[in-house]
N, CA and C atoms as an extended XYZ file, in Angstrom:
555
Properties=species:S:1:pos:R:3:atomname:S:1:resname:S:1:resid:I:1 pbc="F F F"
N         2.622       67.464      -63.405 N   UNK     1
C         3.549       67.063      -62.359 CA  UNK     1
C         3.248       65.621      -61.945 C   UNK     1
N         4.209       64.713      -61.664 N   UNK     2
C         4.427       63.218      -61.133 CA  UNK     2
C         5.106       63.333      -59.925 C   UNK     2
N         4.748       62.458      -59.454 N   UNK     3
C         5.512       61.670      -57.230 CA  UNK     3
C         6.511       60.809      -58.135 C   UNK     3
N         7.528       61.219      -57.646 N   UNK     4
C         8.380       59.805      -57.833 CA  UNK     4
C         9.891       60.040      -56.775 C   UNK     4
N        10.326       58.964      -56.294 N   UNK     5
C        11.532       59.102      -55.316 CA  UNK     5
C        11.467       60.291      -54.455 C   UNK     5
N         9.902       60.861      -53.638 N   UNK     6
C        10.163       61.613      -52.525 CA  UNK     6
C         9.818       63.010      -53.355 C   UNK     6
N         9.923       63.131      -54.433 N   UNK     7
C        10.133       64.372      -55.612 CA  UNK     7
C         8.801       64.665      -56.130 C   UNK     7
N         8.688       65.188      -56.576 N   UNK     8
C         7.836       66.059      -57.603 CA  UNK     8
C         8.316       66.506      -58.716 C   UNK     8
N         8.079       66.236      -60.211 N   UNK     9
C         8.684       66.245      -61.117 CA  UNK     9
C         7.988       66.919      -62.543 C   UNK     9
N         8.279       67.818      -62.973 N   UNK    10
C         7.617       67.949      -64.436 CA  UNK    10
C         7.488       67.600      -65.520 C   UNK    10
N         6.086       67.228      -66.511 N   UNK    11
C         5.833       66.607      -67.234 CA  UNK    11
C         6.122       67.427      -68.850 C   UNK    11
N         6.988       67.610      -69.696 N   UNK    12
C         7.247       68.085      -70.715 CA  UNK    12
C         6.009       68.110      -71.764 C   UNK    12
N         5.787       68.976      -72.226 N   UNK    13
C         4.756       69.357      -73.615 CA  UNK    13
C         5.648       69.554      -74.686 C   UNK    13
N         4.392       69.667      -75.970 N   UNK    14
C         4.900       69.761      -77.255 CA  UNK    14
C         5.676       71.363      -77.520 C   UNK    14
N         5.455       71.895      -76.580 N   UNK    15
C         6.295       73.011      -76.610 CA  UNK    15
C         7.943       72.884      -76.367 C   UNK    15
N         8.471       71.458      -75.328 N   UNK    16
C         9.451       71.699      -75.257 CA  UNK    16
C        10.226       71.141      -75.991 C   UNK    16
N         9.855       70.088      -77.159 N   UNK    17
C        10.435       69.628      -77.949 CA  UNK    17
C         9.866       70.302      -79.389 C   UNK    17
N         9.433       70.849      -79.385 N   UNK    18
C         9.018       71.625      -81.139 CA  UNK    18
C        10.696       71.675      -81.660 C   UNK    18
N        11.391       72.247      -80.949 N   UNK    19
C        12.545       72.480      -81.881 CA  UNK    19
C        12.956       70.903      -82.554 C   UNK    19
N        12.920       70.377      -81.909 N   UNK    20
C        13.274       68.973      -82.428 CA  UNK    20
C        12.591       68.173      -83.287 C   UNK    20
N        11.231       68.099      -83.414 N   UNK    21
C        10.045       68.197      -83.933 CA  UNK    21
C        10.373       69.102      -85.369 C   UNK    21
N        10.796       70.401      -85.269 N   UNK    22
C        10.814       71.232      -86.841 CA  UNK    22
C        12.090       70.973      -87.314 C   UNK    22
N        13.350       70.808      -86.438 N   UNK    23
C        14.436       70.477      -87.427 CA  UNK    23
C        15.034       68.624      -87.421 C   UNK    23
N        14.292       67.976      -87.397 N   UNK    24
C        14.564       66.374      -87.638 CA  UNK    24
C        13.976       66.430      -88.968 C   UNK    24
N        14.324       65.723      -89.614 N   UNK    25
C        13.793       64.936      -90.896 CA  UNK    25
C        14.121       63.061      -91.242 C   UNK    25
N        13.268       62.413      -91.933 N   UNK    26
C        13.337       61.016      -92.052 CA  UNK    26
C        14.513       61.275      -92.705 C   UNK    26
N        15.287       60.009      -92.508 N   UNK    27
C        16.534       59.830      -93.719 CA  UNK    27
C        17.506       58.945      -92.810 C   UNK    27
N        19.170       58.991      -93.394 N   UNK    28
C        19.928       58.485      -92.588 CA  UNK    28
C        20.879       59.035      -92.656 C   UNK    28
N        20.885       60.879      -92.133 N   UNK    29
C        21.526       61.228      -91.812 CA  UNK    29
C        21.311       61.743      -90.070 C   UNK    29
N        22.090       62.560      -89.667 N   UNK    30
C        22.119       62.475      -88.107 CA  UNK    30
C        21.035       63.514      -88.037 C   UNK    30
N        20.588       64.638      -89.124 N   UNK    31
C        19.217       64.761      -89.025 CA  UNK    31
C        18.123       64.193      -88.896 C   UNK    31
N        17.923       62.833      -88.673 N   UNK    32
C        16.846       62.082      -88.006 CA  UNK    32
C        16.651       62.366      -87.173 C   UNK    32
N        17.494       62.287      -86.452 N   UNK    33
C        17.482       62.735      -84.924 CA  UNK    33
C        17.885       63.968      -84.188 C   UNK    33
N        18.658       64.262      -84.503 N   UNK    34
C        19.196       65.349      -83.825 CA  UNK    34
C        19.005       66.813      -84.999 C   UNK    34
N        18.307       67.881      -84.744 N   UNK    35
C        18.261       69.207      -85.523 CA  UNK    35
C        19.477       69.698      -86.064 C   UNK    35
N        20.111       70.754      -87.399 N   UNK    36
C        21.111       70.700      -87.541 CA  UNK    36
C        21.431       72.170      -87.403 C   UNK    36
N        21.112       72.243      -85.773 N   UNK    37
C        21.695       73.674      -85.147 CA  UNK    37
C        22.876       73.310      -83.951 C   UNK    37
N        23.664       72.166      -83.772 N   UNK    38
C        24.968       72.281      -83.237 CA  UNK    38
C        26.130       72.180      -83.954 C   UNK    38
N        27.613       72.769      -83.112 N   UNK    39
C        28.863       72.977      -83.946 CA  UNK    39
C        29.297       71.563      -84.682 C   UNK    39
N        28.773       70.251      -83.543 N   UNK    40
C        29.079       69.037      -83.651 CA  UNK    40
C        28.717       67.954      -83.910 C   UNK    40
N        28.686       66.514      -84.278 N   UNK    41
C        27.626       65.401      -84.116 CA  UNK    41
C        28.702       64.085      -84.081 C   UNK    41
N        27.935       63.193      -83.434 N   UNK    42
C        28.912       62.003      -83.221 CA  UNK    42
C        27.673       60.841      -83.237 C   UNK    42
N        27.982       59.549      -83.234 N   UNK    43
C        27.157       58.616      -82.803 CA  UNK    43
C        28.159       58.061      -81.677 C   UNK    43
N        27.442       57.217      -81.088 N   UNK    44
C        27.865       56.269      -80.031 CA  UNK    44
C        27.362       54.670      -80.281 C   UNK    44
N        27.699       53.712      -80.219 N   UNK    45
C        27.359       52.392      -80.609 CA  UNK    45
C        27.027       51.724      -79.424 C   UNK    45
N        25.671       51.292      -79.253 N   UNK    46
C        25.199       50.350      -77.858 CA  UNK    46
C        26.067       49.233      -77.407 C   UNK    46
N        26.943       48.730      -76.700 N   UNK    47
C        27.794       47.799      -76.730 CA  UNK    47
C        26.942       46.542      -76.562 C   UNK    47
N        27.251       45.152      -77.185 N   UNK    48
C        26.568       44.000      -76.687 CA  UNK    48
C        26.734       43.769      -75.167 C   UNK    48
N        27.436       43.344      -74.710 N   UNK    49
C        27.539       42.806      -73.099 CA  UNK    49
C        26.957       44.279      -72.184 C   UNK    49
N        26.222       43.623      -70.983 N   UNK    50
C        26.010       44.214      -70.423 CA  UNK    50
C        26.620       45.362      -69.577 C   UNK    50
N        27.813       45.143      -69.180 N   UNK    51
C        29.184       45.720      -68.311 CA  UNK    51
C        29.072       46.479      -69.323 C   UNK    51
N        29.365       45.889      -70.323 N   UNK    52
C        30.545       47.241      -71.302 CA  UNK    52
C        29.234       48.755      -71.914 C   UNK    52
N        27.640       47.771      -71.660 N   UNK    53
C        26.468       49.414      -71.896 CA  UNK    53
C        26.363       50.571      -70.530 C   UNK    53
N        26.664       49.179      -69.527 N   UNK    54
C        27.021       50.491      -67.911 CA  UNK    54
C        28.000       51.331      -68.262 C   UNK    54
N        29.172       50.910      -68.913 N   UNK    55
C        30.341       51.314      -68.775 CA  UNK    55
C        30.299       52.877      -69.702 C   UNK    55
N        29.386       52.319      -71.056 N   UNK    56
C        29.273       53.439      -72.467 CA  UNK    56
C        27.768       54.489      -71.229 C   UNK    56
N        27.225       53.514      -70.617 N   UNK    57
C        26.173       54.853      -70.371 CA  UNK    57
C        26.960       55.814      -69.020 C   UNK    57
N        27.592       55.290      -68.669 N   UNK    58
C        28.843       56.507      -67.280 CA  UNK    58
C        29.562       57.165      -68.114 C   UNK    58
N        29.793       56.862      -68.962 N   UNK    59
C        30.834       57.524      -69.321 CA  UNK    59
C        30.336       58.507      -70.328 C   UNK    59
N        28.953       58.231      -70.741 N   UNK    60
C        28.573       59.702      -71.695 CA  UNK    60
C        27.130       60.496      -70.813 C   UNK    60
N        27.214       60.054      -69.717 N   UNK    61
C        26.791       60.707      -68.442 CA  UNK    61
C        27.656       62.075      -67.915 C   UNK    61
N        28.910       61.484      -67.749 N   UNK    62
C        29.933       61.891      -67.085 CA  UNK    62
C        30.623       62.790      -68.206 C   UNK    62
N        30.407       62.791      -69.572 N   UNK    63
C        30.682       63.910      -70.401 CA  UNK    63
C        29.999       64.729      -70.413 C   UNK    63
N        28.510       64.353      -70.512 N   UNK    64
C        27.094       65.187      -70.884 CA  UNK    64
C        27.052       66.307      -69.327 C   UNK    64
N        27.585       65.659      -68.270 N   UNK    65
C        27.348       66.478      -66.808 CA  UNK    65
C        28.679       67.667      -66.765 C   UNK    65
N        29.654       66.793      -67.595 N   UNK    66
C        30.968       68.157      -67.544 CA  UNK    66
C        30.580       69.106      -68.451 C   UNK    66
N        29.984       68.984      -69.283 N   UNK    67
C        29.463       69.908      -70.365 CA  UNK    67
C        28.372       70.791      -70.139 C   UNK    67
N        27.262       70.414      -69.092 N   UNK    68
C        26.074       71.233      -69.213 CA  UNK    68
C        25.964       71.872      -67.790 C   UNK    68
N        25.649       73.358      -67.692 N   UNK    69
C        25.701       74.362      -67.392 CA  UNK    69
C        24.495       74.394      -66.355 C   UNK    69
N        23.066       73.342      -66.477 N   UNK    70
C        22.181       73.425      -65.910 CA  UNK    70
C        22.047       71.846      -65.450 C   UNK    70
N        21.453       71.958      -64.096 N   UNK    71
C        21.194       70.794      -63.459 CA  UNK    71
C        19.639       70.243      -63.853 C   UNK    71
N        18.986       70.815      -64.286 N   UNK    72
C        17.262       69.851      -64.954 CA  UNK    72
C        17.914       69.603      -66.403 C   UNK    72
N        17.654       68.568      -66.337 N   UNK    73
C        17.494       68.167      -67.672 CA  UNK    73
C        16.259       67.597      -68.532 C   UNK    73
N        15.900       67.664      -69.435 N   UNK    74
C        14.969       66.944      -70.233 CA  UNK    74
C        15.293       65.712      -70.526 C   UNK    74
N        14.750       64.204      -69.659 N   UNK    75
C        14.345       63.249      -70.180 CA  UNK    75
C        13.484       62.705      -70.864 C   UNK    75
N        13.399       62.056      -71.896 N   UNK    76
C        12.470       61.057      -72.673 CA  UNK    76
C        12.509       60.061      -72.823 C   UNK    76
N        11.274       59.673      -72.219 N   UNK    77
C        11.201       57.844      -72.256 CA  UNK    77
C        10.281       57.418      -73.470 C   UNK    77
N        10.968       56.796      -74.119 N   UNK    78
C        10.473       55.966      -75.337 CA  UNK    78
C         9.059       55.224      -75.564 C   UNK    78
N         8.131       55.053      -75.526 N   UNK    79
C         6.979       54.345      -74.954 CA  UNK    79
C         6.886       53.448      -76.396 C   UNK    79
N         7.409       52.125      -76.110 N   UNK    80
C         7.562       50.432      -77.066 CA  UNK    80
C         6.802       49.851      -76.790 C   UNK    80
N         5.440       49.979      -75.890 N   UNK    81
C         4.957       49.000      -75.439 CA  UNK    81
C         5.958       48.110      -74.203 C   UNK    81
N         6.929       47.742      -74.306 N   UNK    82
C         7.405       46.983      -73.720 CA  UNK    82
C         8.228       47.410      -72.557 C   UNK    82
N         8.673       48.643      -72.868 N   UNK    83
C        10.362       49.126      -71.773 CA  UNK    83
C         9.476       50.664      -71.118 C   UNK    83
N        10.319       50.752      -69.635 N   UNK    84
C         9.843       51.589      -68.876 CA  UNK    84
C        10.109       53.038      -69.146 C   UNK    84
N         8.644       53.951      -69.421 N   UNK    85
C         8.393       55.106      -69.174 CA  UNK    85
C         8.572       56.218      -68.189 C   UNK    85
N         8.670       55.329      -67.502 N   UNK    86
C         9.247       55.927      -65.815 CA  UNK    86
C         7.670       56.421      -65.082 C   UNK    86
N         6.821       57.031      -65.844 N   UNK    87
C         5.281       57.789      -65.455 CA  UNK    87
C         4.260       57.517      -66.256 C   UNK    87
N         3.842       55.910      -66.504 N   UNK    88
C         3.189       54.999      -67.226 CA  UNK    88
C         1.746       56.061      -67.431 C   UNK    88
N         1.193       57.048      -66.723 N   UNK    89
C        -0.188       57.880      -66.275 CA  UNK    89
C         0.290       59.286      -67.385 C   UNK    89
N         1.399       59.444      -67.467 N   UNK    90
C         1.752       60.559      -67.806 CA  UNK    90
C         1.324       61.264      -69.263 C   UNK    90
N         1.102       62.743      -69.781 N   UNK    91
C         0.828       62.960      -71.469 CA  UNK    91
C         2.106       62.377      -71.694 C   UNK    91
N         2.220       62.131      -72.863 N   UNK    92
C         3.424       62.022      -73.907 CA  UNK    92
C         3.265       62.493      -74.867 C   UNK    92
N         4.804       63.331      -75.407 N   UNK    93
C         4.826       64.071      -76.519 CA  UNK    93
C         5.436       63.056      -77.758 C   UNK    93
N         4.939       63.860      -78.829 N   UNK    94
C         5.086       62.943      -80.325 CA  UNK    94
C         6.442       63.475      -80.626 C   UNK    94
N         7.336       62.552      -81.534 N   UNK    95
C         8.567       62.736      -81.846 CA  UNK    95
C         8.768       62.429      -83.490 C   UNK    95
N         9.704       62.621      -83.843 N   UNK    96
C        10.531       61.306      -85.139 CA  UNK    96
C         9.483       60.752      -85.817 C   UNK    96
N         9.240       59.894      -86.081 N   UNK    97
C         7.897       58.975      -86.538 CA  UNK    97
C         6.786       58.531      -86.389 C   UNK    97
N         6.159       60.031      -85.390 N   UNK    98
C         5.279       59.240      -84.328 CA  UNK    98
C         5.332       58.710      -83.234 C   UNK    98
N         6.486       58.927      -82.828 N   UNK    99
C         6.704       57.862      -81.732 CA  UNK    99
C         6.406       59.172      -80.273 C   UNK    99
N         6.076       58.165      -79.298 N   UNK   100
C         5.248       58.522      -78.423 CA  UNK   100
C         6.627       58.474      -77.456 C   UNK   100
N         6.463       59.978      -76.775 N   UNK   101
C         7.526       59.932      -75.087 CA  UNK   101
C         7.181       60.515      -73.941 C   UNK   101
N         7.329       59.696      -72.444 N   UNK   102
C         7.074       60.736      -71.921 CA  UNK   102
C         8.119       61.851      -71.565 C   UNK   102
N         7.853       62.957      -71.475 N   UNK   103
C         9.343       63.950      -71.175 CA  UNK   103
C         9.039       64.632      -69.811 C   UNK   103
N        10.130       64.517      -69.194 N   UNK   104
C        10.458       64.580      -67.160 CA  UNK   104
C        11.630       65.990      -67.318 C   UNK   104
N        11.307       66.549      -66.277 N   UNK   105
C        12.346       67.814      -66.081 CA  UNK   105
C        13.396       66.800      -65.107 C   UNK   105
N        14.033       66.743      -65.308 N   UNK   106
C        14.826       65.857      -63.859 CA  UNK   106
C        16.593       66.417      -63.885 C   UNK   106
N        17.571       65.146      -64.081 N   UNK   107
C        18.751       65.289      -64.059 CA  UNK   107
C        19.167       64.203      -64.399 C   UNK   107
N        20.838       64.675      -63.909 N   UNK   108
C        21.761       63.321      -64.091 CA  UNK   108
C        21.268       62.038      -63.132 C   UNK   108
N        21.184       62.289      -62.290 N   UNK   109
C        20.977       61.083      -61.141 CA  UNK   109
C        19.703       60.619      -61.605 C   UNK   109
N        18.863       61.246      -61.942 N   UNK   110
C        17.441       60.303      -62.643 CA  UNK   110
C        17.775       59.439      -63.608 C   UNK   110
N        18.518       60.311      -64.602 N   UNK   111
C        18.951       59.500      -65.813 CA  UNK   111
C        19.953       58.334      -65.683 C   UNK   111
N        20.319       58.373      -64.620 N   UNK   112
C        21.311       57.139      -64.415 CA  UNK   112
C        20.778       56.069      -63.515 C   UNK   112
N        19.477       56.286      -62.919 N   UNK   113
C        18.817       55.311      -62.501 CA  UNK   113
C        17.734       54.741      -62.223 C   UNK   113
N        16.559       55.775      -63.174 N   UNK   114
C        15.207       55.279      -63.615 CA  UNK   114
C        14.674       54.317      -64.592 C   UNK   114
N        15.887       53.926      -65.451 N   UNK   115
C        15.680       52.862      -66.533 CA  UNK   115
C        16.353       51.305      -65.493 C   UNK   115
N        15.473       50.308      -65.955 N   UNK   116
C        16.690       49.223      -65.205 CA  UNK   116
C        18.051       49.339      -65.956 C   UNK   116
N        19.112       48.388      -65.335 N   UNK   117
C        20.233       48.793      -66.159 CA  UNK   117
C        19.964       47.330      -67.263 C   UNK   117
N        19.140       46.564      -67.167 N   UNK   118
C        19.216       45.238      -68.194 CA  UNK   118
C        18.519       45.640      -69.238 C   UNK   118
N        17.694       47.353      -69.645 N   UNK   119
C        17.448       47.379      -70.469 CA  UNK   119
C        17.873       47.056      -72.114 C   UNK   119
N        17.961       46.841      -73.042 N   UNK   120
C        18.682       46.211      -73.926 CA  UNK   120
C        19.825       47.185      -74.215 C   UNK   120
N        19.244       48.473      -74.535 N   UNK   121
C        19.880       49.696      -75.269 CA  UNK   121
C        20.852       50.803      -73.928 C   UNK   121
N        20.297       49.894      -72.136 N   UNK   122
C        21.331       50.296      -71.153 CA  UNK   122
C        20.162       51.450      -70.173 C   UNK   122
N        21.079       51.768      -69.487 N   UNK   123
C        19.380       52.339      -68.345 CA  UNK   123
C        19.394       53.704      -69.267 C   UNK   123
N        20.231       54.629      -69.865 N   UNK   124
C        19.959       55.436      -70.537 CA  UNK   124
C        18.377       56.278      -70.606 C   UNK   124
N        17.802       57.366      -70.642 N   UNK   125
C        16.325       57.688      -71.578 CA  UNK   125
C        16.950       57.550      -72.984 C   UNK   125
N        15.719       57.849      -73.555 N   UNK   126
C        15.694       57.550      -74.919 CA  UNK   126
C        16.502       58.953      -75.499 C   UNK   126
N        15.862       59.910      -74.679 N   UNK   127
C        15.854       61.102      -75.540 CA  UNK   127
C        16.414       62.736      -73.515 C   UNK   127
N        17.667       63.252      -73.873 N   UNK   128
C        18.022       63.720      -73.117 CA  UNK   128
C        18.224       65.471      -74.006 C   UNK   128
N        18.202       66.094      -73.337 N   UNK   129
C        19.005       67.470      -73.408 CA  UNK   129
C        18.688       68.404      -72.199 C   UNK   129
N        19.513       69.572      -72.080 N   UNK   130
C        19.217       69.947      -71.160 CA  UNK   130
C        18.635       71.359      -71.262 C   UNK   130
N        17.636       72.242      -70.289 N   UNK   131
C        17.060       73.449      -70.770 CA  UNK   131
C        17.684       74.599      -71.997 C   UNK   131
N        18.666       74.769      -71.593 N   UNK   132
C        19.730       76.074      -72.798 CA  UNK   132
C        19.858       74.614      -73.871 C   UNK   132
N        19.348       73.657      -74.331 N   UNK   133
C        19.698       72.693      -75.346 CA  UNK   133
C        20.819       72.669      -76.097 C   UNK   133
N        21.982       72.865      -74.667 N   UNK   134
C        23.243       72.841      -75.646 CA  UNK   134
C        23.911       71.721      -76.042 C   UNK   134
N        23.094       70.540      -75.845 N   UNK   135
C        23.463       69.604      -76.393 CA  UNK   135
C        21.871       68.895      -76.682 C   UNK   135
N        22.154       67.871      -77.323 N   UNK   136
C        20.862       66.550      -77.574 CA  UNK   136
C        21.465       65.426      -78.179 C   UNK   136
N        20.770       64.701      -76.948 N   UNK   137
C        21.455       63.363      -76.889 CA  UNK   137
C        20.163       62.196      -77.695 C   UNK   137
N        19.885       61.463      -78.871 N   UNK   138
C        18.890       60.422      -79.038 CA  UNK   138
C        18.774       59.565      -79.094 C   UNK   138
N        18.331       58.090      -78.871 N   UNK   139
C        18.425       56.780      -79.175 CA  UNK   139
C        17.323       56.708      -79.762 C   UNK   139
N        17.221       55.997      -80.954 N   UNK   140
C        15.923       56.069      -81.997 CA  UNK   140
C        15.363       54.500      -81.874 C   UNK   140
N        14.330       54.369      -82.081 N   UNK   141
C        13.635       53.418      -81.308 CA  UNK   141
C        14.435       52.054      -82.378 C   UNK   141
N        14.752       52.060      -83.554 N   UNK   142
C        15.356       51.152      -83.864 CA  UNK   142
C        16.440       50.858      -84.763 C   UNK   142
N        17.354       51.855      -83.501 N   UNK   143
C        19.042       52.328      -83.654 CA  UNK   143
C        19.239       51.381      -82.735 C   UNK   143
N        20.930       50.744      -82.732 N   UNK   144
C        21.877       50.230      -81.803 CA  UNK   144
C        22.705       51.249      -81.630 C   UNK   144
N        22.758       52.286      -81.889 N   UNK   145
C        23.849       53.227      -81.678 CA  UNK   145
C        22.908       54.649      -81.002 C   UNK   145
N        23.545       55.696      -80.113 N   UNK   146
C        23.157       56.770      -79.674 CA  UNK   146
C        23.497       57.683      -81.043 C   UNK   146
N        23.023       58.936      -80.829 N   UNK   147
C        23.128       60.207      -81.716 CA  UNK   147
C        23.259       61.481      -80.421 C   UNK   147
N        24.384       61.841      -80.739 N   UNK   148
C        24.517       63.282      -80.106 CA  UNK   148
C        25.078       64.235      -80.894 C   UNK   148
N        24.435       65.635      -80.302 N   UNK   149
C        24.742       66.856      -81.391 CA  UNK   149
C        25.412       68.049      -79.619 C   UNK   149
N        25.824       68.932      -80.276 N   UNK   150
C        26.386       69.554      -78.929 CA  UNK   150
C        27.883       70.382      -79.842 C   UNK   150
N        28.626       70.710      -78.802 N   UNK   151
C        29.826       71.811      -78.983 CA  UNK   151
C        30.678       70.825      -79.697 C   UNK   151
N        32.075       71.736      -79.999 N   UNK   152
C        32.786       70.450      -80.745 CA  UNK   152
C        33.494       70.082      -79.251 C   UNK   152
N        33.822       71.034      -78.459 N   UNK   153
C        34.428       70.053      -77.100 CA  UNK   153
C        34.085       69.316      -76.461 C   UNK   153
N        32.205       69.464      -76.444 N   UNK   154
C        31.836       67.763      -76.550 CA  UNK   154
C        31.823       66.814      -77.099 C   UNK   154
N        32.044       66.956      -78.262 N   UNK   155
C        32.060       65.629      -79.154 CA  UNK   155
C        33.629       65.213      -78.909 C   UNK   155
N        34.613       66.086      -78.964 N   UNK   156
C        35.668       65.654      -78.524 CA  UNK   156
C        36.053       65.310      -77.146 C   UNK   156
N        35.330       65.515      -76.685 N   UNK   157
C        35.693       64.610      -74.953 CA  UNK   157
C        34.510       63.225      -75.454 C   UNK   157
N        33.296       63.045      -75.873 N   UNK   158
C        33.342       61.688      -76.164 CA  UNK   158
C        34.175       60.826      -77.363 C   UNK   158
N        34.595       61.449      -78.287 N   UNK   159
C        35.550       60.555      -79.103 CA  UNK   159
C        36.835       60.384      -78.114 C   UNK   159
N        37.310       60.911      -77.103 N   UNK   160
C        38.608       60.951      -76.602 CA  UNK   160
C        38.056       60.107      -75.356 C   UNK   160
N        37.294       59.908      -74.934 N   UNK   161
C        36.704       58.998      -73.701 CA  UNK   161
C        37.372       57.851      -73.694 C   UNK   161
N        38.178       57.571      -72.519 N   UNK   162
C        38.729       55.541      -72.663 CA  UNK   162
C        37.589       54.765      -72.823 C   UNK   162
N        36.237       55.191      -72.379 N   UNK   163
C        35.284       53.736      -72.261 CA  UNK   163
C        34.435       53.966      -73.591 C   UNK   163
N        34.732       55.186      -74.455 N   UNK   164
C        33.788       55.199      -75.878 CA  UNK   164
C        34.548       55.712      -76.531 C   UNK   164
N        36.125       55.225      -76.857 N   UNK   165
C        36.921       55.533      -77.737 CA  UNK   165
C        36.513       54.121      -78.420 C   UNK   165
N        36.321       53.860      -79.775 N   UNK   166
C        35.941       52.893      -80.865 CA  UNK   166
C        34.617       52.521      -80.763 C   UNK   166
N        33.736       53.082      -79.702 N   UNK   167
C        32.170       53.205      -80.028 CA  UNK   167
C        31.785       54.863      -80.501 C   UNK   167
N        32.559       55.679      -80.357 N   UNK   168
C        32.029       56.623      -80.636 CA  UNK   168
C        32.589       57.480      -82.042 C   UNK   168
N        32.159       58.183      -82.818 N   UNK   169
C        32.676       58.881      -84.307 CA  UNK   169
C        32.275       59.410      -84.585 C   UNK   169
N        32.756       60.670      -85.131 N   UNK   170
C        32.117       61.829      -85.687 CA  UNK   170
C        31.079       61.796      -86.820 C   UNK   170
N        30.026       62.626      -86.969 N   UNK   171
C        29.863       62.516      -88.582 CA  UNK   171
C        29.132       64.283      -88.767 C   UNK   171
N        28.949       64.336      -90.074 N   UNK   172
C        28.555       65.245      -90.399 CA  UNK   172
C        27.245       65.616      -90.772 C   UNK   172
N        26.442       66.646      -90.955 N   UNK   173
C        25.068       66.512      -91.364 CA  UNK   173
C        24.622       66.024      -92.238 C   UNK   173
N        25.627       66.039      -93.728 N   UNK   174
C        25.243       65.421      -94.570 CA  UNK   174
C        25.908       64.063      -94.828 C   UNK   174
N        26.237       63.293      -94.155 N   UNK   175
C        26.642       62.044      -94.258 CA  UNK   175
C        25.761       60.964      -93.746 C   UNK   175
N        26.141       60.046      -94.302 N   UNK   176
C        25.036       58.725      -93.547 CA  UNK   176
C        25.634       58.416      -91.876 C   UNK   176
N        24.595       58.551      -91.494 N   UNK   177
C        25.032       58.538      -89.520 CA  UNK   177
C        25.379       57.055      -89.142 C   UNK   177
N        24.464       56.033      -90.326 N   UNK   178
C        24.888       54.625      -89.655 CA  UNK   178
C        26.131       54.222      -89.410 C   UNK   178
N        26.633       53.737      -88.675 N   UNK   179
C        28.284       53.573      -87.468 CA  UNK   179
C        28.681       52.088      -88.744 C   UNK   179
N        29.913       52.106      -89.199 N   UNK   180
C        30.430       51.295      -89.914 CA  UNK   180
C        29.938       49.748      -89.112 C   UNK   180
N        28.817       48.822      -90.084 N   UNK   181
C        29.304       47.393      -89.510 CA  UNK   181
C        27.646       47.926      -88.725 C   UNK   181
N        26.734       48.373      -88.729 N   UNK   182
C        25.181       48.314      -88.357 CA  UNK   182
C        24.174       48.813      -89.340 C   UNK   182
N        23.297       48.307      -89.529 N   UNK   183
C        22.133       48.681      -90.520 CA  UNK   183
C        21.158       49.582      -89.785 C   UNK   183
N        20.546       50.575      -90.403 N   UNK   184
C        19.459       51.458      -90.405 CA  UNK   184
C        18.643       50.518      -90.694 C   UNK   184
N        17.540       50.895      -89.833 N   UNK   185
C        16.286       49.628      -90.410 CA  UNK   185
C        14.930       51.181      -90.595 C   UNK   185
């Protein structure tokens, strides 16, 4: 448990991400990131200007909150050395490549305002879903684009979104996830 904003908050173990952990695999399909146990998958593309990443992170806030059934959600903060963890003291669980996170029981309102918003990739966590994991949301440490997996009526309320209609597109498990016009590194 962490103090933060008046709160008391829980610190996620390797227990709560194992699923994600056993069904990711390296590659460049949307199995990198996301396991291939939902109906759906889409990417989302980080916008350059700042306005227009507020604009892509409300608006797949504001899908992800019409969609999920439970108010805690699982955040993950990315730990780059450089960009905020939110609980710098905290364990962190291993992900993807090694990569180190810390994971917070919290919500929407955390997630929309524990990252600054000048972060590059937008105040976003790295890594979201919520307890019943009916969706999972990822930003991979060196993606410009999001990865989400979830129902198909979520993926279709973010392809149909005014503020992530032409950042956002379907793909399939076995297809290459990179968003036309960005490189996988």
């Amino acid at each position: 448990m962490r103090s933060r904003d008046g709160s008391t908050w829980q610190i996620g173990t390797v227990a709560d991400v194992d699923w994600i952990v056993k069904g990711t695999s390296t590659g460049l399909s949307i199995t990198s990131a996301i396991p291939p146990v939902f109906p759906a998958y889409a990417t989302v593309v980080v916008p350059d200007p700042d306005i227009q990443r507020q604009a892509r992170d409300r608006a797949l806030l504001d899908v992800l909150s019409r969609r999920s059934t439970q108010e805690r959600w699982w955040l993950g903060y990315l730990d780059t050395g450089g960009s905020d963890v939110v609980f710098a003291d905290a364990p962190m669980v291993t992900l993807y490549a090694d990569w180190r996170y810390v994971l917070v029981s919290a919500g929407y309102e955390q997630a929309a305002r524990w990252r600054a918003i000048d972060h590059w990739k937008g105040c976003l966590p790295d890594l979201m879903f919520p307890g019943d994991r009916s969706w999972l949301v990822s930003t991979l440490w060196d993606d410009d684009w999001t990865c989400v997996g979830g129902s198909e009526r979520l993926i279709a309320e973010l392809l149909s979104h005014p503020y992530l209609e032409g950042h956002a597109r379907r793909v399939t498990v076995d297809e290459d996830a990179t968003p036309p016009g960005h490189r996988a590194l």
